[in-house]
C-alpha positions in Angstrom: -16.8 -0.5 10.2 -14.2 0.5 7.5 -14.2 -0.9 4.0 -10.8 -0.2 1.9 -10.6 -0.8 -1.6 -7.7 -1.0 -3.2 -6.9 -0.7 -7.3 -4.1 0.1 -9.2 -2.3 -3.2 -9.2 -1.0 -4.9 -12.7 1.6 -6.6 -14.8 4.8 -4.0 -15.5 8.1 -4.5 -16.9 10.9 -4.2 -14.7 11.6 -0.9 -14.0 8.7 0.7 -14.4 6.1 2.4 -12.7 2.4 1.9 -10.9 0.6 4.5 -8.3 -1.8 2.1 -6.2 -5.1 3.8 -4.4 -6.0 2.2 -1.7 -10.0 4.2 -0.6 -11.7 4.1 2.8 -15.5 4.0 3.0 -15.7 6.9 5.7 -13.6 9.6 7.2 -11.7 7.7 9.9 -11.0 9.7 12.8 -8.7 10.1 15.7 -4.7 8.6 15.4 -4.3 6.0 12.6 -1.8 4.3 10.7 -2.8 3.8 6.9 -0.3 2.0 4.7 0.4 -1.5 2.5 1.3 -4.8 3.2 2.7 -7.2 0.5 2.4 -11.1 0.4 4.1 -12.8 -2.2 4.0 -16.8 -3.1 5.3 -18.7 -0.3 6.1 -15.6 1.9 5.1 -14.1 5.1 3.1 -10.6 4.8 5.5 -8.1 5.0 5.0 -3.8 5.8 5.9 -1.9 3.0 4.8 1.3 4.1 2.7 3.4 6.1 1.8 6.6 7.0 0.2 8.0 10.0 -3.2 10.7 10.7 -0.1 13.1 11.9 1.5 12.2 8.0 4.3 10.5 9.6 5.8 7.8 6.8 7.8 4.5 7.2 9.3 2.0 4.5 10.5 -1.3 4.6 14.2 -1.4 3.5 13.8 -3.1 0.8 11.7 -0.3 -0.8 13.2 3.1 0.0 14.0 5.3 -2.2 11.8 3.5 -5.1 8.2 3.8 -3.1 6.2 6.7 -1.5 3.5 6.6 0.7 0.7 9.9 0.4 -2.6 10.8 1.8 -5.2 12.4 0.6 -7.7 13.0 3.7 -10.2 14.7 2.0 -10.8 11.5 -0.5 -9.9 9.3 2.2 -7.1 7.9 0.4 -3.9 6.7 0.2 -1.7 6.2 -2.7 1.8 4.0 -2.9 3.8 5.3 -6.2 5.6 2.0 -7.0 8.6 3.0 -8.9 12.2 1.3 -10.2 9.9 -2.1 -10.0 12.0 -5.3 -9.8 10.9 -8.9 -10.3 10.7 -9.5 -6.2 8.5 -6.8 -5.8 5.7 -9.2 -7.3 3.0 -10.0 -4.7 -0.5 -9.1 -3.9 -0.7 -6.0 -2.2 -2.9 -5.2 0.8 -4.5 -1.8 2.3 -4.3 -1.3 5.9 -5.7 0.8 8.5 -5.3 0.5 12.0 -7.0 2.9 14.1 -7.3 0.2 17.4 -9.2 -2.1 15.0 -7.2 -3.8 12.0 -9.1 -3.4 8.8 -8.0 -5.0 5.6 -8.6 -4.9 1.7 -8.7 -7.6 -0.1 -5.4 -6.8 -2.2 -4.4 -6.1 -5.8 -1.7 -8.0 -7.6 1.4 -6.3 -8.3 3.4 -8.7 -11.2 6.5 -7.7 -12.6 8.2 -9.7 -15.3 12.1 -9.4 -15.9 
């Protein structure tokens, strides 16, 4: 079993700036794909990005360019550094980790006000 805690999250002006942490509870092992999902009011959970065990990295369209996905293995961590924030990018945002079993965090809320 895998706990991920995420923090980071909070209320920003429009283009600014957050780096989210998102911190596993043990060394996960093998392949894996870590990265964070968004759910805003009303919406579906969306990928925004991830990041495989071999550092491979993918991003939602809508993010590119303003959001990077890192790893830091030895802290069992990985960061998102939210940048160029707009108003739509308020949601809660979820750690993921699939390594065969889907683990969850229980999300930190990302506001941005306009």
């Amino acid at each position: 079993q895998v706990q991920l805690v995420e923090s980071g999250g909070g209320l920003v002006q429009a283009g600014g700036s957050l780096r989210l942490s998102c911190a596993a509870s043990r060394n996960v092992f093998g392949f894996f794909t870590m990265g964070w999902y968004r759910q805003a009011p009303g919406k579906q959970r969306e990928l925004v990005a991830d990041i495989t065990s071999g550092g491979r990295t993918n991003y939602a369209d809508s993010v590119k360019g303003r959001f990077t996905i890192s790893r830091d293995s030895a802290k069992n961590t990985v960061y998102l550094q939210v940048n160029s924030l707009k108003p739509e990018d308020t949601a809660v945002y979820y750690c993921h980790l699939y390594n065969g079993v889907d683990y969850w965090g229980k999300g930190t809320l990302v506001t941005v006000s306009s």
